[in-house]
N, C-alpha and C positions, 0 to 999 in steps of 0.2 A: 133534285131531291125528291125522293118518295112523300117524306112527312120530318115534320122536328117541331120542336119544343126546345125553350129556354129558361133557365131560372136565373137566381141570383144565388151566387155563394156568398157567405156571410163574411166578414172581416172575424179575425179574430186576432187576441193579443200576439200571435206570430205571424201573421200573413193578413195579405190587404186580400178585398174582395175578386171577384170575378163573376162573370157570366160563363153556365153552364149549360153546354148546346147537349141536346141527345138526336140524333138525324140519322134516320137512313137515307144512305144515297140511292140515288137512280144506278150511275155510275159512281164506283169509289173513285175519290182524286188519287193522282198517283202517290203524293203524299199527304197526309195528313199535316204535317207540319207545315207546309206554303200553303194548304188549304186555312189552317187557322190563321196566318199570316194574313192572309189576303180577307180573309173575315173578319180579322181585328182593323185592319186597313179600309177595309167596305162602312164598320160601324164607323170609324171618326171621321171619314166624310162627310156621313149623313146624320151625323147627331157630336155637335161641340161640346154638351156636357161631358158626354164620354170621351171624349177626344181627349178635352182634359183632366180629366180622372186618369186617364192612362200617358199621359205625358209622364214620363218616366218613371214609370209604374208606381206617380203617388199614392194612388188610391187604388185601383183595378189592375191587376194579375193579366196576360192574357187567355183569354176567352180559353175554357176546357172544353175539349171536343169527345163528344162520344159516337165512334160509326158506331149503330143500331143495326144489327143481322134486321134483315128483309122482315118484313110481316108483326115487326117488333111491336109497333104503336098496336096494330086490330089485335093481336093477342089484349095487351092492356084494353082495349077497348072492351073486348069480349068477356075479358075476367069482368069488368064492372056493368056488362050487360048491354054495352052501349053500341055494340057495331051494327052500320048499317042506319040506316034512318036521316035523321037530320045532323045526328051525333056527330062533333070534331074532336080533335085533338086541338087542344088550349097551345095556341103560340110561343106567348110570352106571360109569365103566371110574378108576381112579386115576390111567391112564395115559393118552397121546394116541394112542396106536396106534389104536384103531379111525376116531377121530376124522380120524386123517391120513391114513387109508385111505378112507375113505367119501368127503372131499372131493378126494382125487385119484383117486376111480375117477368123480368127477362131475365133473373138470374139464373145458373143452373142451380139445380138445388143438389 
């Protein structure tokens, strides 16, 4: 992986929540689909809250994946003046701010 960010999606009265990946890769996986697999499989390893939130999808969705065209994050970065420096890209955020910021500073317009 180049760079990514996660948020949270929110539950709502039609759907349970989920975590919202935006990543670009180094290399893309060949699919996308065993890639989320195996990332929804990697989270409930290493964290049992979430393991069971997603035990049969009572609570958590799995995980949405966005590949990110190459250079995606330092454009966001550069829109808000931050590339270069000490400046990162926020990992894991509670909120979707960054999240909805990075994919509409990469939308086409």
């Amino acid at each position: 992986m180049n760079d990514y960010t996660a948020a949270p999606v929110y539950f709502s009265d039609n759907n349970n929540g989920a975590h919202e990946w935006l990543i670009e890769f180094e290399k893309e996986p060949a699919s996308l689909d065993v890639f989320i697999t195996e990332l929804d499989m990697a989270l409930q390893g290493i964290n049992s809250d979430y393991e069971a939130k997603r035990y049969k999808n009572i609570a958590l969705s799995l995980p949405k994946v966005h590949n990110m065209a190459k250079g995606s994050f330092n454009k966001w970065l550069q829109l808000k003046g931050k590339l270069g420096g000490q400046h990162k890209v926020p990992r894991l955020c509670n909120e979707r701010k960054y999240v909805e910021e990075i994919l509409a500073a990469n939308c086409p317009t």
